[in-house]
N, CA and C atoms as a LAMMPS dump frame, in Angstrom:
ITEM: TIMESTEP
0
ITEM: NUMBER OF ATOMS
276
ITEM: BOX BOUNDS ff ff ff
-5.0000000000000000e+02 5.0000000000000000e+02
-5.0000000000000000e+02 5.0000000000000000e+02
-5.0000000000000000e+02 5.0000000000000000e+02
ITEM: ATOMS id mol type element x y z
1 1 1 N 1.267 -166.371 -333.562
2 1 2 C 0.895 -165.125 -334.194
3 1 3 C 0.326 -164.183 -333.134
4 2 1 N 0.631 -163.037 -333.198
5 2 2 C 0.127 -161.992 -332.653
6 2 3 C -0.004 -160.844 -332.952
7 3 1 N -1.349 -159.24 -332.823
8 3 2 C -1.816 -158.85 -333.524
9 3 3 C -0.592 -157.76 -333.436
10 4 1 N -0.274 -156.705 -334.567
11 4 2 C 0.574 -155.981 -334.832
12 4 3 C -0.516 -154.465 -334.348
13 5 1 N -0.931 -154.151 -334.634
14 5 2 C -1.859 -153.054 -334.271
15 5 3 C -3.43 -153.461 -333.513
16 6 1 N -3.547 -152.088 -333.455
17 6 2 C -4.966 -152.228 -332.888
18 6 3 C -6.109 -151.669 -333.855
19 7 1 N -5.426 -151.683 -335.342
20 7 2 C -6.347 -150.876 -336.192
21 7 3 C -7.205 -152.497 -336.801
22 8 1 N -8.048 -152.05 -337.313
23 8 2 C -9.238 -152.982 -338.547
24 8 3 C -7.659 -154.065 -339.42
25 9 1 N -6.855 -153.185 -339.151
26 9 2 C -6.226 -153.9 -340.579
27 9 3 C -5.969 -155.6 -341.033
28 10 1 N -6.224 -155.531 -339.575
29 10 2 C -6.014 -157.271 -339.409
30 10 3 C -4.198 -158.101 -339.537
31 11 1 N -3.565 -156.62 -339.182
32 11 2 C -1.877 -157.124 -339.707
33 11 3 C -1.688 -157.52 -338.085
34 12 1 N -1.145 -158.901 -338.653
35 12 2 C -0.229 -159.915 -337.664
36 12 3 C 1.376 -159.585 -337.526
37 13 1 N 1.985 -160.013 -336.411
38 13 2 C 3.55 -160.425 -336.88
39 13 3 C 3.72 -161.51 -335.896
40 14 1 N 4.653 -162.252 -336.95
41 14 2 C 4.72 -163.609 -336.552
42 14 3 C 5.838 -163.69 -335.642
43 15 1 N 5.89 -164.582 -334.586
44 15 2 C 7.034 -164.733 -333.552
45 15 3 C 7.254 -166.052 -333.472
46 16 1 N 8.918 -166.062 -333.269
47 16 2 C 9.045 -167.671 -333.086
48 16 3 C 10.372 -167.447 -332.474
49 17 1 N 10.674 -168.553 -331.535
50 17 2 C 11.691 -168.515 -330.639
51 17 3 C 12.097 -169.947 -331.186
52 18 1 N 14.011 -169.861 -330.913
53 18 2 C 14.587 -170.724 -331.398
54 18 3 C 14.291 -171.981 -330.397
55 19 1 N 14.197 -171.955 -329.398
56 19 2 C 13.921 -172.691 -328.194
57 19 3 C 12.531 -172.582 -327.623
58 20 1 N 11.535 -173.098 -326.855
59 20 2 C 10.234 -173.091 -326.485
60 20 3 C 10.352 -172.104 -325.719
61 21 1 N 9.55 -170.949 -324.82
62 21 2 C 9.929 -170.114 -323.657
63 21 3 C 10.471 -170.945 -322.62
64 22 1 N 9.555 -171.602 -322.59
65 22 2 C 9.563 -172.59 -320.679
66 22 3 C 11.045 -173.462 -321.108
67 23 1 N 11.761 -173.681 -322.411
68 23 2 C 12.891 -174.482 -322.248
69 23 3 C 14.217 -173.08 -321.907
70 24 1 N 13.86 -172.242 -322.204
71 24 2 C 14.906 -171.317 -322.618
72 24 3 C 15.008 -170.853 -321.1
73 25 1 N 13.075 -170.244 -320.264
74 25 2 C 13.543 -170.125 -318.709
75 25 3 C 14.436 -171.374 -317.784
76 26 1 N 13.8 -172.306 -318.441
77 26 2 C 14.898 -173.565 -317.767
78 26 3 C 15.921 -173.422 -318.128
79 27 1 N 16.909 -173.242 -319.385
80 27 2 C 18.049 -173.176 -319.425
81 27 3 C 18.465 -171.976 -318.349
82 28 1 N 18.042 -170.537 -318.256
83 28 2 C 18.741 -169.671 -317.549
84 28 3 C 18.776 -170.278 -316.531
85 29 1 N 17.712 -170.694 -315.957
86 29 2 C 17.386 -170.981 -314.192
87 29 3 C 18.618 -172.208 -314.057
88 30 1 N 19.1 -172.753 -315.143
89 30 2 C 20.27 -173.762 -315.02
90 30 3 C 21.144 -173.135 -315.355
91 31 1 N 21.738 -172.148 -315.742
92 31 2 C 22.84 -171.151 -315.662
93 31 3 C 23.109 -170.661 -314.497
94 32 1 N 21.805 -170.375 -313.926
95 32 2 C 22.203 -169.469 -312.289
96 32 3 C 22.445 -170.165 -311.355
97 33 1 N 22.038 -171.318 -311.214
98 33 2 C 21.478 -172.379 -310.146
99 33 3 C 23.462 -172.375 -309.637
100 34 1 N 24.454 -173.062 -309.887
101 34 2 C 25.475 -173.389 -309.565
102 34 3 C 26.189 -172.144 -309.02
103 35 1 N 25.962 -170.507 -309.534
104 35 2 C 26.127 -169.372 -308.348
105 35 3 C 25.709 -169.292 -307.309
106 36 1 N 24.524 -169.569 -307.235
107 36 2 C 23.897 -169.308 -306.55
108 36 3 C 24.077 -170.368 -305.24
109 37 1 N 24.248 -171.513 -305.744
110 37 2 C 24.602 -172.924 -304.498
111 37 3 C 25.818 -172.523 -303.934
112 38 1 N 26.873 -171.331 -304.58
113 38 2 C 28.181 -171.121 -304.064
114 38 3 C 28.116 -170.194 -303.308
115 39 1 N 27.344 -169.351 -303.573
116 39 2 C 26.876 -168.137 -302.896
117 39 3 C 26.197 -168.38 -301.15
118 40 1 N 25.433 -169.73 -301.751
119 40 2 C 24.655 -170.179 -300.668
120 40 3 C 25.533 -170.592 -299.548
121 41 1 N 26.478 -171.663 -300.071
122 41 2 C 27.816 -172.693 -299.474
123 41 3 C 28.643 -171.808 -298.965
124 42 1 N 28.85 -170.592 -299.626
125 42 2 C 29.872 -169.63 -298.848
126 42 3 C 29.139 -169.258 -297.905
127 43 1 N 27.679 -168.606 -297.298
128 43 2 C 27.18 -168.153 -296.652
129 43 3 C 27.023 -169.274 -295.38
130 44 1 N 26.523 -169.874 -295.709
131 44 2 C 26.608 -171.202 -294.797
132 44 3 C 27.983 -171.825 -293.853
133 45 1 N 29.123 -171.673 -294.744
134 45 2 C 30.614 -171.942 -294.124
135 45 3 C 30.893 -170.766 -293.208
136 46 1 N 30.497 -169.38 -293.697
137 46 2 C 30.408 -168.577 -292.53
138 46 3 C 29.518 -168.93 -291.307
139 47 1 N 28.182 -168.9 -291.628
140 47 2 C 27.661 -169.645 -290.155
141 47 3 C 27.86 -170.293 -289.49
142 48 1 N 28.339 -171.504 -290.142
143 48 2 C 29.178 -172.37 -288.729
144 48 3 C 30.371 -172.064 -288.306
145 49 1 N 31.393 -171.22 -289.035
146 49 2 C 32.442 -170.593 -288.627
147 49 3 C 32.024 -169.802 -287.492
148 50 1 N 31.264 -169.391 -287.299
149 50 2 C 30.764 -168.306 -286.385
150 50 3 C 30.581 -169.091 -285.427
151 51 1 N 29.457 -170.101 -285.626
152 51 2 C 28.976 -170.551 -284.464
153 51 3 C 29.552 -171.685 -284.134
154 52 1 N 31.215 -172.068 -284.5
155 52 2 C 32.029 -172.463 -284.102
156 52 3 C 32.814 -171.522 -283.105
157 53 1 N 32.911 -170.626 -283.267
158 53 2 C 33.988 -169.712 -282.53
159 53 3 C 33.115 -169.26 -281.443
160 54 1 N 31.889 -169.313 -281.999
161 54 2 C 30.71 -168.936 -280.697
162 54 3 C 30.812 -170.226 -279.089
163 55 1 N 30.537 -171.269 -279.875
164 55 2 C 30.739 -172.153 -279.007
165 55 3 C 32.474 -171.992 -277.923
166 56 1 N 33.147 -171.62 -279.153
167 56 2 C 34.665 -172.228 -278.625
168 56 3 C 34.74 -170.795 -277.266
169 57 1 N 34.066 -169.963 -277.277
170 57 2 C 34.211 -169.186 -276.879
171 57 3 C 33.461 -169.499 -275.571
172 58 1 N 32.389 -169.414 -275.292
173 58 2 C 31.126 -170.173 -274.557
174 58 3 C 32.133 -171.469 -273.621
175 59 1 N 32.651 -172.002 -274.599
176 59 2 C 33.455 -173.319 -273.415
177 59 3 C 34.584 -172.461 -272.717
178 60 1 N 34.914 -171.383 -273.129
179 60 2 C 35.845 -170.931 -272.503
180 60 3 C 35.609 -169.707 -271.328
181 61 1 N 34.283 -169.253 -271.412
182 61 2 C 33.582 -168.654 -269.674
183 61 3 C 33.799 -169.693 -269.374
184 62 1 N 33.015 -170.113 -269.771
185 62 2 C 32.77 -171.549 -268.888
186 62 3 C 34.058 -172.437 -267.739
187 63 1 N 34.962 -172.544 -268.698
188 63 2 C 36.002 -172.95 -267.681
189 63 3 C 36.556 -171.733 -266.811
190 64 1 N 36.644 -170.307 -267.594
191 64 2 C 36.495 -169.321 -266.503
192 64 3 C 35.315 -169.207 -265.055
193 65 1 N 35.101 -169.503 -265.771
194 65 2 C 33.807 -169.252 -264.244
195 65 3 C 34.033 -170.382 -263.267
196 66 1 N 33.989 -171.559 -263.769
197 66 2 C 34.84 -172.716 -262.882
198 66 3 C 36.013 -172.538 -262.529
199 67 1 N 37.234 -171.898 -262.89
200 67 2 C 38.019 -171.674 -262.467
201 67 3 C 37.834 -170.449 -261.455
202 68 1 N 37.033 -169.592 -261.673
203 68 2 C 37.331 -168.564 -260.403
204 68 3 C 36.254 -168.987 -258.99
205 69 1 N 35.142 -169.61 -259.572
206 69 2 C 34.939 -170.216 -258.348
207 69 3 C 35.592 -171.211 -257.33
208 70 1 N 36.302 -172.017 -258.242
209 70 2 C 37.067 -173.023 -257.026
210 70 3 C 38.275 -171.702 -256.621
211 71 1 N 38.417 -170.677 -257.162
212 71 2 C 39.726 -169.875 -256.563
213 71 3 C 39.215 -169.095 -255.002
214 72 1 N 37.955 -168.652 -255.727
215 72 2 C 37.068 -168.277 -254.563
216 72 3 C 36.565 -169.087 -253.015
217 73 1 N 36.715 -170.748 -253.929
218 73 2 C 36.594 -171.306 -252.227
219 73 3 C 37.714 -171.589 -251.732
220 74 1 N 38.92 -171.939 -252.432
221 74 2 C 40.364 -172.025 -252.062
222 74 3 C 40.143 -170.515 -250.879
223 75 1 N 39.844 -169.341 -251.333
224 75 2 C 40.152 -168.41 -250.565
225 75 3 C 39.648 -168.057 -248.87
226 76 1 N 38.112 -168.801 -249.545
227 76 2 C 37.375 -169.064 -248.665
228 76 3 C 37.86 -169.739 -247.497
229 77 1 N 38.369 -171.093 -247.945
230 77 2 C 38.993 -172.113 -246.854
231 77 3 C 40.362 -171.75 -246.168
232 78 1 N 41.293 -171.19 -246.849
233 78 2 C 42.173 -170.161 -246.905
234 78 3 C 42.009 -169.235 -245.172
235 79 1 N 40.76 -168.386 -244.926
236 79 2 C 41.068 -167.506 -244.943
237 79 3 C 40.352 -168.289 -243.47
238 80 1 N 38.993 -169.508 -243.507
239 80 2 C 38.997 -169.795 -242.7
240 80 3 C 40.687 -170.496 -241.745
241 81 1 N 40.859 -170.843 -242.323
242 81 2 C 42.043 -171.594 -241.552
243 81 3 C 43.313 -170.936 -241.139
244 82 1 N 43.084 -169.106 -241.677
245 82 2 C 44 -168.408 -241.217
246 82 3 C 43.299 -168.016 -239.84
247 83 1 N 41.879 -167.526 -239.777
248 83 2 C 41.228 -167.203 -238.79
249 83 3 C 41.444 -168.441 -237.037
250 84 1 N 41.499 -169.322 -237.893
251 84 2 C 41.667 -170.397 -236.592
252 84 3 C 43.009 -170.12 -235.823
253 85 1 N 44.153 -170.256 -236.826
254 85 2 C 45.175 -170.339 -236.938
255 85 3 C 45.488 -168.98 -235.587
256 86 1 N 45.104 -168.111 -235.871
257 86 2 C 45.05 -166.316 -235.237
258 86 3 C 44.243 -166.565 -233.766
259 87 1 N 43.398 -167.343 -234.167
260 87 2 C 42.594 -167.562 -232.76
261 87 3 C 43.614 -168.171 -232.057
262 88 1 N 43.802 -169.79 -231.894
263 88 2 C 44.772 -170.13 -231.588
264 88 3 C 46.075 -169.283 -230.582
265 89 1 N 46.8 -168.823 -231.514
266 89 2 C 48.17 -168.086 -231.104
267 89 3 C 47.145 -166.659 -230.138
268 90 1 N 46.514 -166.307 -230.316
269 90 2 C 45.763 -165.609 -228.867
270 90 3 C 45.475 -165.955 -228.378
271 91 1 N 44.953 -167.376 -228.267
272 91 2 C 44.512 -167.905 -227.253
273 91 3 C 45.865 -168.613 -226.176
274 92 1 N 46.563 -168.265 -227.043
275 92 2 C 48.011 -168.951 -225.903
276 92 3 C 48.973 -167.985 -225.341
């Protein structure tokens, strides 16, 4: 029961729910719950998608940078052994 006015009159109106409140918030909160885990699961499959491609990406400087350094000492050794090579034939 609860009061209908704020006058002397003393008039009530009566309320009643087919379900308790706290069962009826539990039912919604169990209506939403399974969107919301999909919502979640989709958000989540993006993140590691990402930070799959993040990685895949990351391994792939990576073998870039190893690859241009050994190109760099190839050139290195290269360029010594042309230098010898030049010395050499002047020197004869």
């Amino acid at each position: 029961m609860a009061p209908f006015s704020d006058d002397a009159n003393g008039e009530y109106i009566a309320l009643s729910w087919q379900v308790p409140p706290q069962q009826a918030v539990q039912q919604q909160a169990l209506q939403f719950l399974p969107r919301v885990a999909e919502l979640a699961g989709g958000r989540l499959n993006n993140l590691l998608g990402q930070l799959h491609r993040d990685e895949v990406v990351q391994e792939q400087y990576h073998a870039f940078a190893a690859t241009q350094m050994r190109h760099m000492e190839e050139l290195r050794v290269s360029m010594k052994r042309s230098k010898r090579l030049a010395n050499r034939s002047n020197a004869c």
